[in-house]
C-alpha positions in Angstrom: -16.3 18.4 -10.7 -18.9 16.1 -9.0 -18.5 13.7 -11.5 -14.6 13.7 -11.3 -14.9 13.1 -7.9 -17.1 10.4 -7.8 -14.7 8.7 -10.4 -11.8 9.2 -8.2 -13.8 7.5 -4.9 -14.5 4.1 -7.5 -11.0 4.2 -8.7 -9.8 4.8 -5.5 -11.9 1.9 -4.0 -10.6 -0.3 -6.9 -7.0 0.7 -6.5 -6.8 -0.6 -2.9 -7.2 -4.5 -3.8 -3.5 -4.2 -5.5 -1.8 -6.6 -4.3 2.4 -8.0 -3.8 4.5 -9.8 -4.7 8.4 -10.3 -4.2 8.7 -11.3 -8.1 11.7 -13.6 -7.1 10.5 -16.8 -9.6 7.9 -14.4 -11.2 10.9 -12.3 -13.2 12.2 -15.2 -14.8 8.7 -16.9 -16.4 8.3 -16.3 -19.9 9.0 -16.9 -23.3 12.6 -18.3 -23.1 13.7 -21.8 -24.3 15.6 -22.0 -20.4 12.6 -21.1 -18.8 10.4 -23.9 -21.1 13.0 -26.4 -20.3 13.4 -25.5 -16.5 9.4 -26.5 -16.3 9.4 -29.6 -17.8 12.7 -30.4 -15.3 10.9 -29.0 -12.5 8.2 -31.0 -12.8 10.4 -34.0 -13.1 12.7 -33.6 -10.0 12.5 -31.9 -6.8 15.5 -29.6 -6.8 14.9 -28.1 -3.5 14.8 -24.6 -4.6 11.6 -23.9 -2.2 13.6 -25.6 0.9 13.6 -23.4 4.0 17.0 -23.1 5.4 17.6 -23.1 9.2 20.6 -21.6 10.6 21.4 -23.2 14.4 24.4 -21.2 15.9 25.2 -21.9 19.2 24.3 -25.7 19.8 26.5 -28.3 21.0 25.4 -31.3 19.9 27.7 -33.7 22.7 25.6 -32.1 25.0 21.8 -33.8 25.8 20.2 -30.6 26.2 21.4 -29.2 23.1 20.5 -32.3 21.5 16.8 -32.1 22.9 16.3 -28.5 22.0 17.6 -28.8 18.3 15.4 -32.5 18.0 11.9 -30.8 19.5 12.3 -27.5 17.1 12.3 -30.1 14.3 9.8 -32.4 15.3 7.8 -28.9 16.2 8.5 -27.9 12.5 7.7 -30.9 10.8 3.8 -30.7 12.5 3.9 -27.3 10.7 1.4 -27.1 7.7 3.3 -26.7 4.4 6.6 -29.2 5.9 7.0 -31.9 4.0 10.5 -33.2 5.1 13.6 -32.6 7.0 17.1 -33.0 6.8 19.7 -32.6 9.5 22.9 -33.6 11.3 20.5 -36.3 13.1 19.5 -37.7 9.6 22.4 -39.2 9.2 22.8 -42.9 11.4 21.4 -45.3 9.3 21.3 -47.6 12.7 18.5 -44.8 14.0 15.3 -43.3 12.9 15.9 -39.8 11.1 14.5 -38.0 13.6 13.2 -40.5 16.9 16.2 -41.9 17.6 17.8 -42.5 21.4 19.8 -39.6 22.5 23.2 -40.8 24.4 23.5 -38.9 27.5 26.7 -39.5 28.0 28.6 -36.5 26.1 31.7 -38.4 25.3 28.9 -41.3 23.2 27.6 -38.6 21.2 30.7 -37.1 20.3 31.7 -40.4 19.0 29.0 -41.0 17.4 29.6 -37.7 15.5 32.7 -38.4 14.6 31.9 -41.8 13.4 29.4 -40.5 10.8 31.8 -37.5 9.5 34.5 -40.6 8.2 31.3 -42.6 7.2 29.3 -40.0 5.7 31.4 -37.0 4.1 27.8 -34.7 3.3 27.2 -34.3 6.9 29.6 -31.8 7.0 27.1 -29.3 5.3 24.7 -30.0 8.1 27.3 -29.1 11.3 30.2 -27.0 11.3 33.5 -28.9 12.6 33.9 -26.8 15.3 30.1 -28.4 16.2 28.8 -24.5 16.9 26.7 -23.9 13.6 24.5 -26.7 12.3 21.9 -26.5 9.3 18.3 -27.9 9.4 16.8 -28.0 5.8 13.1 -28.2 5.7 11.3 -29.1 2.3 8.1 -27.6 1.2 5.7 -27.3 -1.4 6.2 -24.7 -3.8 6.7 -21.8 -1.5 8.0 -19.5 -4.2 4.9 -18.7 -5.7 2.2 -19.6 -3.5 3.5 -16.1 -0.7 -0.1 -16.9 1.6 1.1 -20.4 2.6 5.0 -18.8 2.7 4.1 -15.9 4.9 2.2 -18.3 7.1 4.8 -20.5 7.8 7.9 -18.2 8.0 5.9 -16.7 10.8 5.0 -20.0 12.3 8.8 -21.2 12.5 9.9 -18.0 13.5 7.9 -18.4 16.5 9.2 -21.3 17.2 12.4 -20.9 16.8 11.5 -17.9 19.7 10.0 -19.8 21.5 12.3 -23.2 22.2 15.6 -20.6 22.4 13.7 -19.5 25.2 15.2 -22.7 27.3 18.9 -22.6 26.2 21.1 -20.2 24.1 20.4 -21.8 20.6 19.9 -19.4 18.0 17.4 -20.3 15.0 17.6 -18.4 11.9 15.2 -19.0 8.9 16.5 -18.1 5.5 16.4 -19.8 2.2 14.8 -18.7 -1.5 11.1 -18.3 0.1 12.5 -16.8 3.2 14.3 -13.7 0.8 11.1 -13.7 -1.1 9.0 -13.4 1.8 11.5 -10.2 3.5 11.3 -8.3 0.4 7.3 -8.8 -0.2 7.3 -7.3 3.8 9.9 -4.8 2.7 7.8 -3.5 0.0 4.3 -2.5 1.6 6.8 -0.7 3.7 8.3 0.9 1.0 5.2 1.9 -1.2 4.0 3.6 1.5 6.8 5.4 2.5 8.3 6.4 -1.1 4.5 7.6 -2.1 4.5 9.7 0.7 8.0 11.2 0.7 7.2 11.9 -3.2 3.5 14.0 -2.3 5.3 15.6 0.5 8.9 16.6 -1.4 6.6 17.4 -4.6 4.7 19.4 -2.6 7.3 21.6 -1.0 9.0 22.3 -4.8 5.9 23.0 -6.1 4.6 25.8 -3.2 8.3 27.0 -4.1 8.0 27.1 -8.0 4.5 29.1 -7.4 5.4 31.3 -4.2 2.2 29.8 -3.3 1.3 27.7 -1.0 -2.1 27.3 -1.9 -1.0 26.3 -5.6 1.8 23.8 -4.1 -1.6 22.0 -2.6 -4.0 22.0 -5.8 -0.8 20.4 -7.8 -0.2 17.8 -5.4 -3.9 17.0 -5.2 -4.0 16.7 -8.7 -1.1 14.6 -8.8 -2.9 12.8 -6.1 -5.7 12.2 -8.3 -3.5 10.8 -11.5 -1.9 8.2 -8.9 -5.2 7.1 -7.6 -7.4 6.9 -11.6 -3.6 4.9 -12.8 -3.5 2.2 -10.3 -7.1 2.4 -9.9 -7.7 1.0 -13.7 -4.6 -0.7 -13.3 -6.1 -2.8 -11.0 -8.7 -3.8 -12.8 -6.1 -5.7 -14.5 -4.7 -7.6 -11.8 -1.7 -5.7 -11.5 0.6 -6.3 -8.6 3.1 -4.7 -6.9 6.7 -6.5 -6.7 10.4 -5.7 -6.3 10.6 -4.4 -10.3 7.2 -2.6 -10.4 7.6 -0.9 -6.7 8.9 2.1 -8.4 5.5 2.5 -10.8 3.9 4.8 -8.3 7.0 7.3 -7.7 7.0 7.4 -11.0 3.8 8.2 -12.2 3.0 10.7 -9.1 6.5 12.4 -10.8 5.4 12.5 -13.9 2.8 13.7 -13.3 4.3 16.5 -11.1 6.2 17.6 -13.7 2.9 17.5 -16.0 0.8 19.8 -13.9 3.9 22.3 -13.2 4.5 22.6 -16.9 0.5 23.7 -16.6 0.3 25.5 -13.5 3.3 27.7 -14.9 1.5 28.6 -18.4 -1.9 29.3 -16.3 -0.1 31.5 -14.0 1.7 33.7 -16.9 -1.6 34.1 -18.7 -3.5 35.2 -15.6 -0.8 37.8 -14.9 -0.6 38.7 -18.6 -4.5 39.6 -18.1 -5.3 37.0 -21.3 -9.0 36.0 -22.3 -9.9 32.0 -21.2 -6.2 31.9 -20.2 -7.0 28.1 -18.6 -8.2 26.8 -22.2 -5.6 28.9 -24.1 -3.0 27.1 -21.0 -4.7 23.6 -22.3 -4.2 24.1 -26.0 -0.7 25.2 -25.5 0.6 22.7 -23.7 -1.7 19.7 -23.7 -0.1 18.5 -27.4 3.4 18.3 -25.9 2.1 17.2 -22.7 0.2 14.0 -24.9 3.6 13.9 -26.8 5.9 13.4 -23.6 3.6 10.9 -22.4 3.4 9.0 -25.4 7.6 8.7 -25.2 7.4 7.8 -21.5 4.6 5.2 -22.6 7.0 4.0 -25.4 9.7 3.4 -22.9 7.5 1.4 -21.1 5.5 -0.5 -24.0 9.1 -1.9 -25.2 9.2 -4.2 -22.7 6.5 -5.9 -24.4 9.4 -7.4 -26.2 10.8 -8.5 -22.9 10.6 -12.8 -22.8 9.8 -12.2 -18.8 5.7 -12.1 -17.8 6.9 -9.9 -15.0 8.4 -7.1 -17.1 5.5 -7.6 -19.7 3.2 -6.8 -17.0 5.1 -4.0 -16.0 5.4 -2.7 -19.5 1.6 -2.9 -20.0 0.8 -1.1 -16.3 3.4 1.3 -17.0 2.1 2.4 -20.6 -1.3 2.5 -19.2 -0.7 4.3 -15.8 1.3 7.0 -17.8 -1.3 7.9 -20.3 -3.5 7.8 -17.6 -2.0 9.7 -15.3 -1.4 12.7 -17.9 -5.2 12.5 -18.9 -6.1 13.2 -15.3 -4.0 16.0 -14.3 -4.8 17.7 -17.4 -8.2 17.0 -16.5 -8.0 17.6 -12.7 -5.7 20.5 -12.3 -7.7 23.1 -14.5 -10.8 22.1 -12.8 -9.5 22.3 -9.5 -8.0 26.0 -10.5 -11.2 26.6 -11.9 -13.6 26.1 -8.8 -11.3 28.3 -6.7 -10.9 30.7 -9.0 -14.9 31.0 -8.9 -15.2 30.8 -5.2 -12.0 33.2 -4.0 -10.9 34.8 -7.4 -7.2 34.6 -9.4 -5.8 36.7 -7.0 -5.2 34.1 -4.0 -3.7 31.2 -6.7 -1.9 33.7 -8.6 0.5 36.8 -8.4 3.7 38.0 -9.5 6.3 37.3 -6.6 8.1 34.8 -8.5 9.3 36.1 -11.5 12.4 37.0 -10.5 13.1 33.8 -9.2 11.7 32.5 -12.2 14.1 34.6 -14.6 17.2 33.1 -12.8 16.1 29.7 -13.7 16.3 31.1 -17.6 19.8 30.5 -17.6 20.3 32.9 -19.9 23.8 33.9 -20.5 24.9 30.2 -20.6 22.5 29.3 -23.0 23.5 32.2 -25.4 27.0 31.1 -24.9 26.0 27.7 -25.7 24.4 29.0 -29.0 27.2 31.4 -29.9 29.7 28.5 -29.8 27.1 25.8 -31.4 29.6 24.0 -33.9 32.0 23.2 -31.2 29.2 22.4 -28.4 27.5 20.1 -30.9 30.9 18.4 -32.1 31.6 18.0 -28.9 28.1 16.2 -28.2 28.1 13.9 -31.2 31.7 12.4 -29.8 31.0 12.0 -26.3 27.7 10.2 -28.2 29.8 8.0 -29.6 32.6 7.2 -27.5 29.8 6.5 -24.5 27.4 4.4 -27.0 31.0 2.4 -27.4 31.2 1.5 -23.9 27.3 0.5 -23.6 27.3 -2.0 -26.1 30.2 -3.5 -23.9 28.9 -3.4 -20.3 28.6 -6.7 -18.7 25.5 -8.0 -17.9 24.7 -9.7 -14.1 21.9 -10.2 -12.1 21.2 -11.0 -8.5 18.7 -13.0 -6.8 19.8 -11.2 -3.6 19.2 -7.4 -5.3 15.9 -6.9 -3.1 17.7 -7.4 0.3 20.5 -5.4 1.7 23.8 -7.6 3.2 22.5 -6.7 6.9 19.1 -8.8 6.4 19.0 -11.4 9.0 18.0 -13.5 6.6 20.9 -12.5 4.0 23.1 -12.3 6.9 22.3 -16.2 8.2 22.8 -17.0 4.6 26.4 -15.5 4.5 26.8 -17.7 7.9 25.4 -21.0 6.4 28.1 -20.9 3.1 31.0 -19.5 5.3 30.9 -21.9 8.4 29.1 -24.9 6.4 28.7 -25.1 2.3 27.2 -23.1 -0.1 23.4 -22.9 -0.2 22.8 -22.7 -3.6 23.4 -25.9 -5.7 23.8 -26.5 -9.1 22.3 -29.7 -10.8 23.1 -31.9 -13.4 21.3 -34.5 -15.0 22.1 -37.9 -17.0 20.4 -41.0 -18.4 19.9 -43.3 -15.4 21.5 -46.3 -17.2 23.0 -49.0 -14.7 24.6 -48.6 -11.0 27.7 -48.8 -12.7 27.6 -46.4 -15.4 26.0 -43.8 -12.7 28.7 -43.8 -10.9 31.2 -43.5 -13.5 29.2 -40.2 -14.8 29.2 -39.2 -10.7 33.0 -39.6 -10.4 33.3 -37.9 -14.2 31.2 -34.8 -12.6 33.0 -34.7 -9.3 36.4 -34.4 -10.9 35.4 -31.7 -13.0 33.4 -30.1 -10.0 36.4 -30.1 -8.0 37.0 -28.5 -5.2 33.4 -28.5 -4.5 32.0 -32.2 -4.2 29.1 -33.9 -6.6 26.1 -35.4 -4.3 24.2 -38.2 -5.8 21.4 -41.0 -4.9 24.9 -43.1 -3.8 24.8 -40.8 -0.5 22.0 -42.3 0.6 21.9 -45.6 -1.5 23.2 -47.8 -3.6 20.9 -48.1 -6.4 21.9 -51.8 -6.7 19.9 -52.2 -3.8 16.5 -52.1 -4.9 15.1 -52.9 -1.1 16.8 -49.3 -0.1 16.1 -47.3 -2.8 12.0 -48.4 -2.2 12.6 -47.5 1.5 13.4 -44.3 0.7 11.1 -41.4 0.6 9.4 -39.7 -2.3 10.5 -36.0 -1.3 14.0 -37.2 -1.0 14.5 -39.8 -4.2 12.8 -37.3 -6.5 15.9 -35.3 -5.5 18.4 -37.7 -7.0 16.0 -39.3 -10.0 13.2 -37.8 -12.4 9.7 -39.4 -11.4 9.6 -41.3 -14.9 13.1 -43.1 -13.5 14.9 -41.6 -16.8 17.1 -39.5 -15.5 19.6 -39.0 -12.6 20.2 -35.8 -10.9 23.7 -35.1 -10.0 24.3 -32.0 -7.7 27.1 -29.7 -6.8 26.5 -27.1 -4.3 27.8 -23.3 -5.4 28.1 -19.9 -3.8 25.7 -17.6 -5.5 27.4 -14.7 -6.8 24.8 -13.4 -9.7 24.1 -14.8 -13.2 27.6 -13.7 -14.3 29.0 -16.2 -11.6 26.7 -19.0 -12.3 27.3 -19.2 -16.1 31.1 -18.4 -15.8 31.2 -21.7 -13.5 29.2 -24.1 -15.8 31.3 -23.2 -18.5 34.3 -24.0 -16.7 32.6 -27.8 -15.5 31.7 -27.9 -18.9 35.1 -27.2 -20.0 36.4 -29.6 -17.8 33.9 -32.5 -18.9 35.2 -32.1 -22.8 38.7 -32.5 -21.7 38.1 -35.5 -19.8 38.9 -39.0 -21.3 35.8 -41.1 -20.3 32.7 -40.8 -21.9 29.6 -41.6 -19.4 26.6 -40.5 -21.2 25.6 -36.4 -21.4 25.1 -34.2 -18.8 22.7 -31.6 -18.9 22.7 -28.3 -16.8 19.4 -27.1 -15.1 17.9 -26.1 -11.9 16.7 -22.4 -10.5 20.2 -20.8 -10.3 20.7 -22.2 -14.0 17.5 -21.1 -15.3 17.3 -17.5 -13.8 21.1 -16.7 -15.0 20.5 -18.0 -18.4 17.0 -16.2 -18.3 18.5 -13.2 -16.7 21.5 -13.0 -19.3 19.0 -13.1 -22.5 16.6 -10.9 -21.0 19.3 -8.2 -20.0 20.4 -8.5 -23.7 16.7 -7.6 -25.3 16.6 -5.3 -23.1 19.4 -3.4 -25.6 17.2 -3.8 -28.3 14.1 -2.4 -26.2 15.9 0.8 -25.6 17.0 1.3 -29.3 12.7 0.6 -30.4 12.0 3.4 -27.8 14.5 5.6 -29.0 13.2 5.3 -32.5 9.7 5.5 -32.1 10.6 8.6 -30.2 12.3 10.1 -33.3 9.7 9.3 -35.1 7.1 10.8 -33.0 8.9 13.9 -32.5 9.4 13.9 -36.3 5.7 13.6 -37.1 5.0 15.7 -34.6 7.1 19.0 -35.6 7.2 17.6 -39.4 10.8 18.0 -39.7 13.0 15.5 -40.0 16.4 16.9 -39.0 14.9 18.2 -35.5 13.3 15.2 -34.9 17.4 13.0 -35.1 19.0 16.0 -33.7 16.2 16.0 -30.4 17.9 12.1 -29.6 21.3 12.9 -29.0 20.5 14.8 -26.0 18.4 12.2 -24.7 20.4 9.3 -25.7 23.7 11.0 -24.2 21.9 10.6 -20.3 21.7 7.6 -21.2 24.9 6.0 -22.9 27.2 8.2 -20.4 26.1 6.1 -17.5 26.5 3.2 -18.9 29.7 4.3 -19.6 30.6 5.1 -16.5 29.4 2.1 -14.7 31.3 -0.1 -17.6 34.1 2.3 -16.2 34.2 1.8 -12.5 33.5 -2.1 -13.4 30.0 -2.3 -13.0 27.7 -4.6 -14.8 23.5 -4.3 -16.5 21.2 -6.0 -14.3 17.0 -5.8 -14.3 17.0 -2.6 -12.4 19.5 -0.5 -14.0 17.9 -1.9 -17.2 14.3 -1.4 -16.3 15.4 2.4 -15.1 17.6 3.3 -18.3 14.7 2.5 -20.3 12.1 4.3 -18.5 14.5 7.5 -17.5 15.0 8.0 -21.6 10.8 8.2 -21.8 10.9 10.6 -19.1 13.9 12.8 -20.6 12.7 13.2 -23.4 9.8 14.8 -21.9 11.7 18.6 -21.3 13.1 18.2 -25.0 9.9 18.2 -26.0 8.5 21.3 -24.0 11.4 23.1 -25.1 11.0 22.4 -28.5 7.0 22.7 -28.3 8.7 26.8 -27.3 10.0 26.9 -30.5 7.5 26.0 -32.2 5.1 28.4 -30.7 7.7 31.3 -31.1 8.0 31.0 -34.8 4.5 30.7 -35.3 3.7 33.7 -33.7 6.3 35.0 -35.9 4.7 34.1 -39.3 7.6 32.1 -40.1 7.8 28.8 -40.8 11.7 28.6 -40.3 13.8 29.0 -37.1 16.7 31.0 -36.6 19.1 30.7 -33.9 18.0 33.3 -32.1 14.4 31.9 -31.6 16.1 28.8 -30.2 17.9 31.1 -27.8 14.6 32.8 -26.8 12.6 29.3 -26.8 15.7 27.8 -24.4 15.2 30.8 -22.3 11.1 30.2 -21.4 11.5 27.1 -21.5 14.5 26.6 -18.8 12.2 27.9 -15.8 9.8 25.3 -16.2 12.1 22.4 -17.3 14.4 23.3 -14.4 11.4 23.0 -11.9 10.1 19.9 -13.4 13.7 18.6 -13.3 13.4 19.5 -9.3 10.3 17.9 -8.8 11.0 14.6 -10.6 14.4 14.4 -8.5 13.3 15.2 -5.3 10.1 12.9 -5.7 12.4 10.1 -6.8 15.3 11.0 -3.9 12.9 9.1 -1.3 14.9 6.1 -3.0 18.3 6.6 -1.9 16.2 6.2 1.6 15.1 2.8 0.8 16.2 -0.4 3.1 16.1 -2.4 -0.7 19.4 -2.1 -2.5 17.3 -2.0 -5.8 15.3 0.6 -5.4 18.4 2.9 -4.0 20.1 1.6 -7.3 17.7 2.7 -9.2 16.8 6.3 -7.7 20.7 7.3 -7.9 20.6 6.2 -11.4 17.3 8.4 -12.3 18.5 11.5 -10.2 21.3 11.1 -12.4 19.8 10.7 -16.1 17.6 13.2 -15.2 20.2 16.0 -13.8 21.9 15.5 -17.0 19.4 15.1 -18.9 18.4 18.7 -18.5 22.0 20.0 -18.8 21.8 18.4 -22.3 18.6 20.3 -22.9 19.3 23.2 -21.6 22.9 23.3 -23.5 23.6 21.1 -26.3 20.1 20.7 -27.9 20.0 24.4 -28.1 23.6 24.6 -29.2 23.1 21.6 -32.1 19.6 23.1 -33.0 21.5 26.8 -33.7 24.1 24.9 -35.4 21.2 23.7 -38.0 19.9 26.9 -38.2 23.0 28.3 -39.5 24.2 25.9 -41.8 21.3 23.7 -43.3 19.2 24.9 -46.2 15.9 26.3 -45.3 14.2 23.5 -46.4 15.4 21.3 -43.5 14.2 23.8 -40.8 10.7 24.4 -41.4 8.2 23.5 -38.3 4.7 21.9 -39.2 1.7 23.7 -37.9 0.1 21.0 -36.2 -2.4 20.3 -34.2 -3.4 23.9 -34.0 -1.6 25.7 -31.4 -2.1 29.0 -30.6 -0.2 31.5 -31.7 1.1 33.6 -29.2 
């Protein structure tokens, strides 16, 4: 035990460098052929995907002191380490500096002057609102998607600021922007490991003092589940594992299964203590500890799929999720019978164990339903099979759409000044388009070409700023801002349309209607080319969520097999998937249903939730198993799958309790995502032991009655004990 503990302090130590990360650019890098060629265009042209956006609502920009406030916050901002640029309203009189030019005093000047530059310069009327309340400042950066120490840093500096000079007038300054959602969720999510690990040791807790009528027993299964949590994420770490917006749900996870784990244990200890057995912690062990390897092994499966994934990010969380889970399952079966052994030794059975909950127990059996279930197996099973089929229909055809914005709820201040920015002044997300360079002339023909297939939205190009005739004004621009309109090798022009981000689904629906447009045109002004963030993560998005079908079907296959190998039978091993696949397929039915679409969470969680269910089928069929051996037999009848449903159901129920109520501090969450994803495990899981409870049993009768005998023997290995 000193030695257990002593590995829990290093892994404990280890496991507290884990660091965050809001995975917002980190989902999307990988394998794909859009993500290869967004790189080499990235590297090319600044898109301004890592510009800060600064709402300005309330500022009247006829007035001096309006004008003075909005000019020092920028001139402020642009001292700020990490600014590289700006772009306002005030950047647009050529006959001025950008930034130091005279301010009229006279109101009636400056509202002249404003008007003068909306007939001369159309774009300005993304940077102030026409009512002249709401005005945008953009602020380039380096890369601030990536590097979150220099983000954070920043976001808190202009934040202050923004305080700070609305101290002297009513101006309000919002920051928002890709980096500025990035950096919200990476604060959201320390938040939210700490709370949802909590809320799970706590809720799993109170079920497990409950299942036991113990308190005392509650405590030594939470502690062991405590001690899974800390050994995962402590070796995890030692692979630089991070915690972001897909992988903040790892830990309630793991701490679940692993719940479920050491209540399947505690359970079989407890009914050999009272049964007055010999060794009854080993005997508990060898009883359970092969299905307990085998459920993990499924869960690890789920997880290990995503290997297959052409994102880093769900790679790495395939790989932390594989090892965290075998982990975990080592430890408590490790941890729990040691820590029931050395009270045991000091206090005796007597204070862990006694037989107050049997009765509570035997209603959890479920009895009569299940017999019913058996009794009418051909039409239960039938019954199954269809609903299989018809659901498996609908989740080959569910949509698939992802969101940049899936971290963040719609109240967000930053989300929220994001809504303003595209309802009061233009969309802030852009789409870009590139074409050979060629001459003046031939740019702007491809300009107007892309502007009329653009329509309504307008196409902004280096001819805002310049005409590239002009050599002397195109040299006089500077770097930040011509990289925005050319490639640094001068091959390629970037064209630019701005577009209101709506998902994947919205992004790829509108490029094929430009591109649709472009065909039908008449002219021909060399080829234009899609690319940019919003480009690359819906067309990386789209292919990922479309391996992701092919990841679930490897997991539910290896799962079969595994099961297969593990009973040595064949037919149980096909007929154990249709419980576990039906979770599964019904809710993607239903979401394809009520119009709903796949994205990264629901994904990710269908995936993993199939590991996880498949983890009571096996209990219940590790029952059977044991019931026929004790037997003598080598066949099962339908009655022994009665009798294995019915001590199996106490503990699967529990288990079914745990995991829901550990995961329900989800639906709690301030991130849409993770309150996406806890309804959607709650849900897998609730049916998921319906299906085990009712239809395996009923499908597994069925067999029993109408196969040869040949099909239903059970293999004898590893050796369990006979009972």
């Amino acid at each position: 035990m000193l030695v257990f503990a002593a590995l829990t302090a290093v892994f404990a130590y280890a496991g507290s460098s884990i660091g965050f990360r809001d995975g917002l650019a980190r989902a999307f890098e990988g394998r794909s052929a859009a993500f290869r060629e967004y790189r080499e265009f990235s590297a090319k042209v600044a898109t301004g995907e890592s510009d800060l956006l600064v709402l300005v609502e309330n500022v009247d920009l006829t007035r001096a002191s309006h004008v003075g406030v909005f000019e020092g916050y920028i001139l402020e901002a642009l001292l700020l380490e990490g600014v590289t640029g700006v772009a306002s309203v005030l950047s647009f009189d050529p006959q001025d500096d950008a930034v130091f030019q005279q301010i009229p005093e006279d109101p009636a000047a400056m509202a002249a002057r404003i008007k003068r530059l909306r007939t001369s310069q159309p774009a300005l009327g993304r940077f102030l609102n026409r009512d002249e309340k709401t005005a945008l400042i953009v602020l380039a950066t380096d890369n601030l998607l990536q590097n979150t120490d220099e983000r954070s840093s920043l976001i808190q500096s202009l934040n202050l600021l923004g305080t700070e000079v609305s101290k002297s007038s009513d101006i309000d300054f919002t920051v928002t922007g890709y980096p500025a959602i990035g950096h919200a969720v990476l604060v959201l999510l320390f938040d939210e490991f700490i709370f949802l690990n909590l809320f799970g040791v706590i809720a799993g807790t109170l079920v497990a003092t409950l299942a036991f009528r113990n308190w005392r027993m509650g405590l030594l299964v939470a502690t062991a589940t405590g001690f899974s949590l800390i050994w995962s994420f402590g070796l995890a770490s030692f692979f630089e594992f991070e915690l972001n917006i897909v992988t903040i749900i790892l830990p309630t996870l793991v701490m679940a299964l692993s719940f479920a784990d050491a209540t399947h244990l505690g359970l079989e200890i407890r009914k050999r203590f009272l049964a007055g057995e010999g060794n009854p912690i080993r005997h508990s062990i060898r009883a359970i500890l092969p299905a307990g390897i085998l459920a993990s092994l499924t869960t690890a499966t789920a997880f290990g799929v995503l290997q297959l994934a052409p994102s880093n990010l769900l790679q790495e969380m395939g790989f932390a999720g594989l090892l965290t889970t075998l982990t975990a399952t080592a430890t408590v079966f490790l941890g729990l019978p040691l820590l029931i052994g050395v009270v045991i030794s000091l206090r005796g059975p007597d204070i862990l164990f006694s037989d107050n909950a049997s009765r509570q127990l035997d209603v959890l059996s479920f009895a009569r339903p299940v017999r019913l279930a058996v009794k009418h197996g051909l039409l239960v099973s039938l019954t199954g099979i269809a609903a299989l089929g018809v659901s498996v229909f609908y989740y080959l055809h569910l949509p698939k759409d992802y969101s940049l914005y899936e971290g963040l709820s719609g109240t967000s201040p930053q989300m929220v000044a994001m809504g303003e920015i595209e309802r009061t002044l233009s969309p802030a997300g852009a789409l870009h388009f590139t074409v050979s360079s060629g001459s003046p002339a031939s740019l702007k023909a491809a300009r107007d070409k892309l502007a009329r297939a653009a329509a309504p939205q307008p196409v902004y190009s280096i001819f805002d700023l310049a005409d590239p005739a002009d050599r002397q004004a195109l040299d006089a621009l500077p770097v930040e801002l011509k990289n925005r309109f050319f490639s640094t090798d001068g091959q390629l022009a970037v064209l630019t349309t701005p577009h209101v981000y709506d998902g994947s689904k919205g992004v790829l629906e509108r490029l094929d209607e430009i591109s649709a447009r472009l065909v039908q045109s008449e002219t021909a002004d060399g080829h234009f080319s899609a690319n940019g963030f919003l480009v690359m993560t819906s067309r990386v998005s789209t292919h990922v969520l479309s391996i992701f079908g092919w990841c679930f079907a490897v997991a539910a296959m290896v799962c079969a097999v595994l099961i297969t190998i593990w009973l040595g039978n064949l037919c149980v091993g096909l007929i154990s998937m249709v419980p576990n696949l039906l979770p599964i397929t019904l809710f993607g039915a239903g979401l394809y249903l009520y119009g709903g679409a796949l994205n990264y969470t629901i994904s990710v969680a269908l995936t993993i939730s199939f590991g996880i269910a498949v983890d009571d089928t096996i209990h219940m069929l590790n029952r059977l198993r044991n019931r026929v051996q004790s037997t003598g037999r080598a066949v099962f009848t339908a009655e022994d799958v009665a009798e294995a449903t019915r001590h199996a159901a106490p503990a699967m129920t529990i288990t079914t309790l745990v995991l829901s109520i550990g995961v329900s501090g989800a639906l709690l969450s301030e991130m849409p995502s993770v309150v996406s994803y806890g309804q959607l495990v709650i849900i897998t899981f609730v049916l998921a032991l319906a299906l085990d409870l009712f239809l395996l049993p009923a499908m597994l009768a069925t067999a029993a009655r109408y196969f040869p005998a040949s099909l239903l023997r059970l293999g004898t290995w590893p050796g369990q004990l006979k009972r």
